[in-house]
C-alpha positions as CSV (number, residue, x, y, z in Angstrom):
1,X,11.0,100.4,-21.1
2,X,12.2,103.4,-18.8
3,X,14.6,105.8,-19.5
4,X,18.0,105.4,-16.7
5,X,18.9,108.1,-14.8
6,X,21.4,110.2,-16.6
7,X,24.1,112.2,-14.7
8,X,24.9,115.9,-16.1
9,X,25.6,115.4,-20.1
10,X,29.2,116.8,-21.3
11,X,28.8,118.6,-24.5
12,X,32.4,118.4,-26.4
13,X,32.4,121.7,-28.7
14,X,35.4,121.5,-31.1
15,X,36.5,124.9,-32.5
16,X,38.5,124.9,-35.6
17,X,40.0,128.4,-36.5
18,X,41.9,129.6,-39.8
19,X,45.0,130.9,-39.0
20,X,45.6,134.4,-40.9
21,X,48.6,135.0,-42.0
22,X,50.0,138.3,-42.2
23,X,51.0,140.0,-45.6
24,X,54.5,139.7,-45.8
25,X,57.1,142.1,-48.2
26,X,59.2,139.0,-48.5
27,X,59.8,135.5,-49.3
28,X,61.8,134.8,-46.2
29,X,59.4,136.8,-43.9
30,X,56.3,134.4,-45.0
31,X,58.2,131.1,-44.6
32,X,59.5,132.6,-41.3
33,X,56.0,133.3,-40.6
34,X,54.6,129.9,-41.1
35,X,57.3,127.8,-39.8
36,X,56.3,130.0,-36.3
37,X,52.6,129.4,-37.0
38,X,51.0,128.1,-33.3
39,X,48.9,124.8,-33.5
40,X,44.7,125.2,-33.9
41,X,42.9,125.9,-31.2
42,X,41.2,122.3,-30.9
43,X,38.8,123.3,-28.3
44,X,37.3,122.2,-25.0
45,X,34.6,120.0,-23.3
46,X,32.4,122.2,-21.9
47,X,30.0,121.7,-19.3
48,X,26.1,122.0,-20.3
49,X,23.5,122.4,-17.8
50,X,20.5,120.3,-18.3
51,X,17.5,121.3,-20.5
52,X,14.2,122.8,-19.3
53,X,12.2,120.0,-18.2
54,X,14.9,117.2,-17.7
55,X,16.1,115.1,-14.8
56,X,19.3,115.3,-13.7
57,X,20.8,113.8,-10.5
58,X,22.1,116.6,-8.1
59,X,23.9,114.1,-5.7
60,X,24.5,110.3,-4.8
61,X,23.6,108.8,-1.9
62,X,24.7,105.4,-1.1
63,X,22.2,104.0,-3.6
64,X,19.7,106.6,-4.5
65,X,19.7,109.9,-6.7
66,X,18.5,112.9,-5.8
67,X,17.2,113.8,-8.7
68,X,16.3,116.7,-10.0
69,X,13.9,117.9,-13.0
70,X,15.1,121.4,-14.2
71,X,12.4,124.2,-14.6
72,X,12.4,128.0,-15.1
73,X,12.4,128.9,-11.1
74,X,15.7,129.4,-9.1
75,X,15.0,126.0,-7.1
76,X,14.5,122.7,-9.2
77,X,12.3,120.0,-7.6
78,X,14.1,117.3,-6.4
79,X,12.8,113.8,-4.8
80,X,15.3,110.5,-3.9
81,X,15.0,108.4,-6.8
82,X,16.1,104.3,-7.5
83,X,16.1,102.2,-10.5
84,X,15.3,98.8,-9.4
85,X,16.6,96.2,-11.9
86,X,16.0,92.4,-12.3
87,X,18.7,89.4,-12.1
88,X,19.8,90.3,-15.7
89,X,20.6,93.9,-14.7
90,X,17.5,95.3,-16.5
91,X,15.5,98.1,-15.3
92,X,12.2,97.0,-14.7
93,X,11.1,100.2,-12.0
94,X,11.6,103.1,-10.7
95,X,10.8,104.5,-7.2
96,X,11.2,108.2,-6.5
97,X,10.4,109.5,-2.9
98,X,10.1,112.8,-1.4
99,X,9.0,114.2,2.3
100,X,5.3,115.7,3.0
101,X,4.7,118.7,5.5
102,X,3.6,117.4,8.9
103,X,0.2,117.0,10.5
104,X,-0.7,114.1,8.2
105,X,-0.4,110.1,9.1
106,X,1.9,110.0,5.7
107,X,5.3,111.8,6.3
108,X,6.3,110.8,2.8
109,X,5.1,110.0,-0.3
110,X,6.3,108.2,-3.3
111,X,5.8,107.2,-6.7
112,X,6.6,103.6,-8.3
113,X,6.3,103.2,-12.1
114,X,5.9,99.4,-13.2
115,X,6.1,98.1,-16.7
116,X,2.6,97.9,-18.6
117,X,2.5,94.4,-18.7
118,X,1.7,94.2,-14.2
119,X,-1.5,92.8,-12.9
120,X,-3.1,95.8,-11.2
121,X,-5.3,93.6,-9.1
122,X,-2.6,92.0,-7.3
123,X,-1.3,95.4,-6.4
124,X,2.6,96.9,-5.3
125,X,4.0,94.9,-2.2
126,X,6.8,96.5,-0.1
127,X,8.9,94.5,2.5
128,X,11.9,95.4,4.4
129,X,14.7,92.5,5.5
130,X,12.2,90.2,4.8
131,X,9.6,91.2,7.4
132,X,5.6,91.2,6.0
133,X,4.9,93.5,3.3
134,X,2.5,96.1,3.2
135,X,0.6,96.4,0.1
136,X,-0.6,99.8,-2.6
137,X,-2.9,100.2,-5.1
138,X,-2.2,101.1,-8.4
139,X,-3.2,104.8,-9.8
140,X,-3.1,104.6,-13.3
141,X,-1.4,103.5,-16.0
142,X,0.0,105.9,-19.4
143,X,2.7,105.1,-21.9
144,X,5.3,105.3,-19.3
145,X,4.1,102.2,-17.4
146,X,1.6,102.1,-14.7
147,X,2.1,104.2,-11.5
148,X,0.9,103.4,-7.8
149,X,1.2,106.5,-6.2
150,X,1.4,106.0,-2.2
151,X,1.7,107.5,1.3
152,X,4.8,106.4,3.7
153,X,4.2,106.5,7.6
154,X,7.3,107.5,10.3
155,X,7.0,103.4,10.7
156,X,7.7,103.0,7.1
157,X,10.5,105.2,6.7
158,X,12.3,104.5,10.2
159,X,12.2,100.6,8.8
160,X,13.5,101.9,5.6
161,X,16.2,103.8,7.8
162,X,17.0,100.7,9.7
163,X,16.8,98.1,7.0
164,X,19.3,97.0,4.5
165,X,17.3,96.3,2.0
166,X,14.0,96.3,0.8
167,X,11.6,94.2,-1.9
168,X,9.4,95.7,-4.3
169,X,7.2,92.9,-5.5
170,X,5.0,92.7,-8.3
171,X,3.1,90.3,-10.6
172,X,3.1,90.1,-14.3
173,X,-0.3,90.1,-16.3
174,X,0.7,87.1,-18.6
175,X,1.9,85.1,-15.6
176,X,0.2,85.1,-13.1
177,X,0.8,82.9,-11.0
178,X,4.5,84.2,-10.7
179,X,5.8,87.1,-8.6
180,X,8.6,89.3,-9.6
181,X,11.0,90.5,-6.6
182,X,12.8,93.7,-7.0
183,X,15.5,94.0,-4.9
184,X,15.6,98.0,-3.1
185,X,18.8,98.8,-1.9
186,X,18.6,100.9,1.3
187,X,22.3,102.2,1.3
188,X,22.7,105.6,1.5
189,X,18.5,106.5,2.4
190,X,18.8,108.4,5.6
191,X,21.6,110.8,4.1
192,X,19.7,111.0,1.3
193,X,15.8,111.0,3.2
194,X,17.5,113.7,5.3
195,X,17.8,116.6,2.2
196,X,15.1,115.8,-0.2
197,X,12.3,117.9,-0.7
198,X,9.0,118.2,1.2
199,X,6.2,118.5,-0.2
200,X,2.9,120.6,0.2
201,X,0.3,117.8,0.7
């Protein structure tokens, strides 16, 4: 349902020349000449830079990406992104963070994208090492999934800096009565935290 993170794509461009062989007065000079002939040029991997408009991760940390979305000025956008998978190693979401400007109770912000299929009344609940959740509203929903779109206080992310790991619950529309637990590693956060983006509220 959502599209992993990709690092930097390798392009593999393979050039196949044809040799030219000089004109040659004599027999002996042309077999002389091919039996000297150098190998094709088979080519190299080169590096491609990503397209306009597509994420990229920039740089690992611990965990999280800091991942980029390429666009026509010098500086590309960047925000701390995770996939958070289920016990069968399927992504299910994604959360990508990034810092606010001060002066506002929210010194972050962050975006969670949910499958479809999530009961929006029960809302987004975020816990860290198991201590009581807070709980966020969802925005909207599109063909990508269905996005709550919420504001971090210093107490949230000094928790998130202090934690090991954090849950992302959720609950399914045709169940329920069930809750789905996404674990969010925090490995790597405050490096990470530390070099993303802020944000113009």
């Amino acid at each position: 349902m959502f599209k992993n993170l990709t690092p930097l794509s390798l392009v593999a461009l393979m050039a196949l020349g044809t040799p030219v062989l000089a004109q040659s007065t004599s027999t002996e000079e042309a077999s002389e000449s091919q039996t000297n002939e150098n190998p094709l040029d088979m080519g190299q991997a080169v590096a491609e830079g990503p397209k306009l408009g597509e994420r990229y991760s920039k740089a690992k940390h611990g965990d999280w990406d800091l991942a980029c979305i390429k666009i026509e000025a010098d500086v590309d956008p960047c925000s701390l992104l995770q996939i958070l998978k289920d016990d069968q190693g399927n992504a299910v979401a994604e959360v990508s963070l990034f810092r606010l400007e001060e002066g506002g109770q929210a010194v972050a912000g962050a975006t969670i994208i949910v499958p479809l299929e999530t009961l929006l009344p029960a809302q987004v609940t975020i816990s860290v090492d198991g201590a009581p959740g807070k709980r966020y509203n969802y925005s909207f929903c599109n063909q990508i999934g269905c996005v709550a779109q919420i504001g971090l206080t210093q107490a949230d992310i000094d928790a998130f800096k202090k934690g090991g790991k954090a849950t992302v619950s959720l609950v399914p529309a045709p169940a329920p009565d069930q809750v789905i637990a996404l674990p969010m590693s925090l490995s790597g956060f405050t490096a990470g935290y530390d070099v993303v983006d802020v944000v113009t509220n």
